[in-house]
N, C-alpha and C positions, 0 to 999 in steps of 0.2 A: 835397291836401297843400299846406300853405305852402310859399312858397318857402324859408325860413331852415330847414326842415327837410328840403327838397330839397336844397339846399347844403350839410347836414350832412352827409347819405346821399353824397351824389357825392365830399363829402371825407375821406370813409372807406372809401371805397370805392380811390382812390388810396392803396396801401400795400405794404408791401415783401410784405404776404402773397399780395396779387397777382400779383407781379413773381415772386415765389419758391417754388415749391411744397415740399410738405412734402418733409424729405430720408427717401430710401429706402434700408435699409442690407442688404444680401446680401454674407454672404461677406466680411466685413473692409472691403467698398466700400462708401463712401458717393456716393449720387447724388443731386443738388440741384436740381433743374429750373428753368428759368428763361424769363422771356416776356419780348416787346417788349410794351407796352402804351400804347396814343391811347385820348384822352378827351377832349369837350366839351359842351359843354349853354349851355344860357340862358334866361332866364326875364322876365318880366316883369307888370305888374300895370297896370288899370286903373280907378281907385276915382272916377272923375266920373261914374259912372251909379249905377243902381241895378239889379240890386245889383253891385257889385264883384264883377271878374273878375280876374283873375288863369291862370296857366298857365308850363309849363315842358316841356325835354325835355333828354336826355342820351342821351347815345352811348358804347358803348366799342368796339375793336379791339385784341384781343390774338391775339398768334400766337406758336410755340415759336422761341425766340433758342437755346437749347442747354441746359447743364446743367453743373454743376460737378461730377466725378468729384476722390475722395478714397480715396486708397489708398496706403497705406504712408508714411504722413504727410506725404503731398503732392497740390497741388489741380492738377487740369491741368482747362482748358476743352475743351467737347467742341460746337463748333455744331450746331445743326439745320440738315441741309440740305434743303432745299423744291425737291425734283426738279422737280416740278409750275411753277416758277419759271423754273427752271433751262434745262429744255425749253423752255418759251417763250422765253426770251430768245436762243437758240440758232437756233429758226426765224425770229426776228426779222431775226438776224445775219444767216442765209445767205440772208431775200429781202432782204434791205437790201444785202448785196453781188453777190448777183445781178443789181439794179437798175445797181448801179454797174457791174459790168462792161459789161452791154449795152447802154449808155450810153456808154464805151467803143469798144464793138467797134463804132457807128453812126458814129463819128469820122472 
């Protein structure tokens, strides 16, 4: 693949269709979904040999941010919460404060 049509695909690929899924309507509600989304690549070419080379690579990371709910003509935001996160960060807390106490009590 050339690069300039590598660069086309990765910049099309960045779009609000991404970020936003289609909205889903039940019952008078409309639901909107929505993503965080990272993205990088790079690419490069080498034309002093024979034959030219060239290559590329790209990356994405997306994960769910929440969703817009519409009902009764009005939008409220609804976050994704990531337990899985959540929990971790929790266990974190309490050895990281357990450290600190018994650190502490050797005083």
């Amino acid at each position: 693949m050339k690069i300039e049509r590598w660069a086309s695909t990765a910049r099309d690929l960045f779009s609000a269709k991404l970020v936003y899924g289609e909205p889903v309507e039940r019952d008078g509600v409309v639901v909107i979904p929505a993503a965080v989304v990272c993205g990088g690549g790079g690419g490069g070419a080498d034309d002093s040999g024979a034959p030219p080379r060239e290559g590329a690579g790209f990356g994405v990371l997306a994960r769910p941010a929440g969703a817009f709910v519409l009902r009764n003509g009005t939008a409220e935001w609804v976050p994704a919460v990531d337990v899985t996160r959540l929990r971790l960060a929790a266990a974190v807390t309490v050895v990281a404060l357990a450290g600190i106490l018994a650190r502490r009590a050797r005083s």
